[in-house]
C-alpha positions in Angstrom: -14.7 -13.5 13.5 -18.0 -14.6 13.2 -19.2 -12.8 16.6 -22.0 -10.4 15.2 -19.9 -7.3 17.2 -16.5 -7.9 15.8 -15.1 -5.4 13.6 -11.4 -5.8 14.1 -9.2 -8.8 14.0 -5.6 -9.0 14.7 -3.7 -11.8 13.6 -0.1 -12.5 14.5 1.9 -15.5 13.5 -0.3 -17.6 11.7 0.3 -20.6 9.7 -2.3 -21.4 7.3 -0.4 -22.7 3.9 -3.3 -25.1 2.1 -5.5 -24.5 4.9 -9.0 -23.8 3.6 -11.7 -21.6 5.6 -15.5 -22.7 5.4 -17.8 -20.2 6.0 -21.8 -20.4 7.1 -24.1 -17.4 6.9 -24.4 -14.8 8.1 -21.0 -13.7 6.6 -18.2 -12.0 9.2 -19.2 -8.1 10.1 -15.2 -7.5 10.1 -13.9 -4.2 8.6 -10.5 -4.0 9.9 -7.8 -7.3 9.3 -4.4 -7.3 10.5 -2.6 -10.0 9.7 1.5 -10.5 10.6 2.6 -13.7 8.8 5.1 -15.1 6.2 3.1 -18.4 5.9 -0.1 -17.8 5.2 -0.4 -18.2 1.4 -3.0 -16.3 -1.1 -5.4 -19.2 -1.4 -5.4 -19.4 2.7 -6.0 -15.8 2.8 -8.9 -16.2 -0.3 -10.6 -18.4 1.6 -11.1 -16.1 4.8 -11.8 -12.8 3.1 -14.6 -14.8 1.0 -16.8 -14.9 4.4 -16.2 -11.4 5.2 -18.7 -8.9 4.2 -17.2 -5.4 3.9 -13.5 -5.3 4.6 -12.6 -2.2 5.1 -8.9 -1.7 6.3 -6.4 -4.4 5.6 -2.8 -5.2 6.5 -0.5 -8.0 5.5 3.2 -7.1 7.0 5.7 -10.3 7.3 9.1 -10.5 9.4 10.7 -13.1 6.8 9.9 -13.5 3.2 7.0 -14.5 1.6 7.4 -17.7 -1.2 4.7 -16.0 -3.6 4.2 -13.1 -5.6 3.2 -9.8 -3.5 0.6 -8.7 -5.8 -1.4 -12.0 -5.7 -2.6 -10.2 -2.6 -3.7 -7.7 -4.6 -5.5 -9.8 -6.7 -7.1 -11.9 -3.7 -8.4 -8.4 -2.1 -10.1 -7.9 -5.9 -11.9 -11.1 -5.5 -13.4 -10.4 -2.5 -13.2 -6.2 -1.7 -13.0 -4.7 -4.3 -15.7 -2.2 -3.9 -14.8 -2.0 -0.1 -11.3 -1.3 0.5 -10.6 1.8 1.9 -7.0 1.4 3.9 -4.2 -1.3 2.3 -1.2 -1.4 4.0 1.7 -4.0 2.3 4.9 -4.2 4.2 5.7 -7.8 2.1 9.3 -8.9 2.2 10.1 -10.7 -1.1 12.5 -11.8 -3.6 13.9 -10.1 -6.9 10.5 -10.0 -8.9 9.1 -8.0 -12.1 5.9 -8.1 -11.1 4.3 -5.4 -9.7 1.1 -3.8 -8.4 -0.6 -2.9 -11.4 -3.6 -4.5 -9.6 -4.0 -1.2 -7.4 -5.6 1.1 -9.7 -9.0 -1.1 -9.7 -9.8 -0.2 -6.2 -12.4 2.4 -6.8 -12.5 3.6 -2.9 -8.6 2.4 -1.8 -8.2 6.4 -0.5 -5.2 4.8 1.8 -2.1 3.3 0.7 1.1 2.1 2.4 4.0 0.0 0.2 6.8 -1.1 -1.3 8.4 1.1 -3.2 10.2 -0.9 -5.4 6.8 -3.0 -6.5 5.2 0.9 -7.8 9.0 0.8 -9.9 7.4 0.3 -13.3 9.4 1.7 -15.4 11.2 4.7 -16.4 9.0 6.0 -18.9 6.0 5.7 -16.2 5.5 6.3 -12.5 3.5 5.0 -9.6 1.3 7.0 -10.7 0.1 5.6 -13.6 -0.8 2.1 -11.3 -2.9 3.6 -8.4 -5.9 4.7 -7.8 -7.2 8.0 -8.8 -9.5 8.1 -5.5 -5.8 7.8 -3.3 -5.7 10.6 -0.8 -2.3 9.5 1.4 0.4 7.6 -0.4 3.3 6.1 2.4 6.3 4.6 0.0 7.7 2.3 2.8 12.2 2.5 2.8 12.7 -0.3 1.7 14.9 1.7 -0.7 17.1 4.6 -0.1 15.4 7.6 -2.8 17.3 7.7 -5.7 17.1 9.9 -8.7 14.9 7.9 -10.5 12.3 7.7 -7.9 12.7 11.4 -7.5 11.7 11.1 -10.9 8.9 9.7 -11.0 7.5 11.7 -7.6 7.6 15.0 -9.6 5.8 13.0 -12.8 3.1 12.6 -10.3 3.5 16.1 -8.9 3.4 17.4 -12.2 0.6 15.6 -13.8 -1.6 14.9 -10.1 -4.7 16.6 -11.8 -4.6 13.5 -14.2 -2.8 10.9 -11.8 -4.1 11.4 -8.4 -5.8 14.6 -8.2 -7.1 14.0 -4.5 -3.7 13.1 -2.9 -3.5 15.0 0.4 -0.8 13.1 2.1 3.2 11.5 0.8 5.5 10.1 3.2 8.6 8.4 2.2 12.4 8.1 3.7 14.3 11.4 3.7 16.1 12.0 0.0 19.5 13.0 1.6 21.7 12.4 -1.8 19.6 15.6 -3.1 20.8 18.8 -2.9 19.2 21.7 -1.4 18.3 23.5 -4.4 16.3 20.3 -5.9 15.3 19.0 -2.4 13.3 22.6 -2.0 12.1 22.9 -5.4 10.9 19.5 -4.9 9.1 20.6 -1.6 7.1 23.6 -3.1 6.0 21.4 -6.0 4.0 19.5 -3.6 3.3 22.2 -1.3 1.9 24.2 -4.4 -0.4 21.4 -5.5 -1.6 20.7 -1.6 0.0 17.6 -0.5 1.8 17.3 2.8 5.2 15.8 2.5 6.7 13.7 5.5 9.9 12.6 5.5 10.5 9.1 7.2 14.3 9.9 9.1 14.3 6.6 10.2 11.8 3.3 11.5 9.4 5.3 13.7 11.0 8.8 13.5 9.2 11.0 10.7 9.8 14.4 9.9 6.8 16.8 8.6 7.7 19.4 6.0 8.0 22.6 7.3 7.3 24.4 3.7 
């Protein structure tokens, strides 16, 4: 990481629990981490984005579950990208929690987003919306939930107030909503095809299906 030409690292299967990275200068010209791990903790991960100088694109997917909080991720990507983070993709497998990404919404250039549904969940009086960042131009909810009617929900509170929420969204993907019926699942279609997004549905892992409206 430390070669001058390196922009993008991918990392597969590392273990790095208390493991501390010590940087010299010149800091690491990497934009674009990938990382595929269920052991490497926040503090590990602290440690290498502090000697990188303008990440960019980051992704953090694990196989198993992860012992810690998703969203100290979050909070780790604060510390050190804040004002640099264009792409975050999330796909974190983890146990019953209440905490959720309220983190996301200080990311003043994050115009790429793929996660969890169920850590956007906050509430039914409130909908992802109100947690991301206003600059967010493609959303992709990842299925680890089948939709339901209360993320339905809170989709069209976004839909419905994306001039407040999210007015540059361009791009939703999530898994195909086939408890709806046809009447709601069109209605639900042209909302978003009114206020300019593209809708992709996710038929299965790998297999998406672009909204023909």
């Amino acid at each position: 990481m430390a070669l001058p030409s390196t922009r993008f690292v991918r990392m597969h299967y590392i273990w790095a629990w208390n493991f501390v990275w010590h940087w010299g200068l010149p800091k690491s010209e990497v934009t674009d981490l990938s990382i595929k791990s269920e052991a490497l903790s926040p503090l590990a991960l602290s440690g290498l984005l502090s000697g990188i100088k303008a990440l960019r694109r980051f992704c953090y997917v694990s196989e198993g579950r992860v012992s810690f909080e998703p969203s100290e991720i979050c909070y780790v990507l604060l510390e050190n990208s804040t004002d640099t983070l264009e792409f975050l993709e999330l796909g974190i497998k983890y146990q019953v929690t209440d905490e959720k990404y309220t983190c996301l919404r200080k990311f003043p250039r994050l115009q790429t987003l793929s996660v969890n549904y169920k850590l956007l969940d906050i509430g039914t009086n409130e909908s992802p919306g109100d947690v991301l960042p206003p600059v967010l131009e493609s959303l992709n909810l990842k299925p680890d939930v089948h939709p339901d009617s209360t993320m339905m929900d809170q989709l069209d509170h976004i839909i419905r107030n994306k001039a407040k929420l999210l007015p540059l969204l361009r791009r939703l993907e999530l898994q195909y909503p086939s408890y709806m019926s046809a009447k709601s699942q069109i209605a639900f279609e042209e909302a978003y095809s009114s206020a300019g997004v593209v809708l992709i549905y996710e038929l299965e892992p790998g297999i998406s299906l672009l909204d023909p409206s």
